[in-house]
N, C-alpha and C positions, 0 to 999 in steps of 0.2 A: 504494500500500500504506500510504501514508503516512493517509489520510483515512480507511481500513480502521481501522486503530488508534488514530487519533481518535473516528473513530466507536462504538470497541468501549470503551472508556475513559470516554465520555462515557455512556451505557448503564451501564458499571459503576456510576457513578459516581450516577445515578440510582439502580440498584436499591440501594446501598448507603443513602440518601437515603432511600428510598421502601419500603425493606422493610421497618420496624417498624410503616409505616402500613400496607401488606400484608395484612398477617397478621391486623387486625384489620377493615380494609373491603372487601369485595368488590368494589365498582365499583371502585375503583383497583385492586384485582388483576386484576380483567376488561381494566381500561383498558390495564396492564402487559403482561400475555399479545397482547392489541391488537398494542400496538408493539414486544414482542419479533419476532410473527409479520413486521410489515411490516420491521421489520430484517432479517432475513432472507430474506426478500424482495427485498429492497435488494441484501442482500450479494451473494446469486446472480446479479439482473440484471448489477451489476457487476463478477463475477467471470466472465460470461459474454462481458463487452464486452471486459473485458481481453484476455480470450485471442482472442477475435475480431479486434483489432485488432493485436496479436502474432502472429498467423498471415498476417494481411492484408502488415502488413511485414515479416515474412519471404517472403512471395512477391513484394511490389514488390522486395525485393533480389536474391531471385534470377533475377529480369527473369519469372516466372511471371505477374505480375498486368499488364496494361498501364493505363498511367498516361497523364496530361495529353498527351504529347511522344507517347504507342505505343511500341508494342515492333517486332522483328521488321524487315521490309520497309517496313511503311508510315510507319516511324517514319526509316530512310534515305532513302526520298522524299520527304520536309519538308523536311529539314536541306540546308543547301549542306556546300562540300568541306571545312568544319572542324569538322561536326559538330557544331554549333548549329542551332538552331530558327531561322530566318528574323525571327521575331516576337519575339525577345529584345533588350532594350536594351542598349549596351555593357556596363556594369556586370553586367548578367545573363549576356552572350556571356562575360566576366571568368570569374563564379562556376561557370559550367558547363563551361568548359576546367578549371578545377581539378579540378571533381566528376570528370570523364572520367579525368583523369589518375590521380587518385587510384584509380578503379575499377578501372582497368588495373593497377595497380599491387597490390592483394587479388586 
């Protein structure tokens, strides 16, 4: 959101700049209407990824999306008896007894 209102700032900041010239040339109004349109443009695409990617991880947390490791059953047939992935290095078997524990724990 932050780049949202960089972006909207930077724009203003522009037309403030550029609308005495405006008013009195047309290619650079044409050019302005241009790049208002593709900001907006912009804005959508990224207000579309956001929430894409917002819905995305709220399903990997509620175990709906399955990830790297699986979900379900198949994700118990990888793991040995503590619940790590086989393929994890100590440090990693470390960080993902905590993640477990913490999960239990919400």
């Amino acid at each position: 959101m932050a780049e949202l209102a960089l972006v909207a700032a930077c724009v203003a900041m522009v037309l403030s700049a550029a609308l005495p010239l405006v008013l009195s040339d047309r290619t650079l109004r044409s050019a302005f209407n241009t790049l208002e349109d593709d900001f907006e443009t912009l804005r959508a695409t990224v207000r579309s990824d956001l929430g894409r990617v917002a819905r995305l991880k709220r399903g990997i947390m509620r175990g709906e999306v399955p990830t790297q490791e699986g979900t379900g059953a198949e994700a118990t047939d990888a793991r040995d008896g503590n619940g790590a992935s086989p393929t994890f290095t100590p440090r990693q078997l470390e960080w993902q007894k905590k993640i477990l524990a913490r999960r239990r724990i919400t």
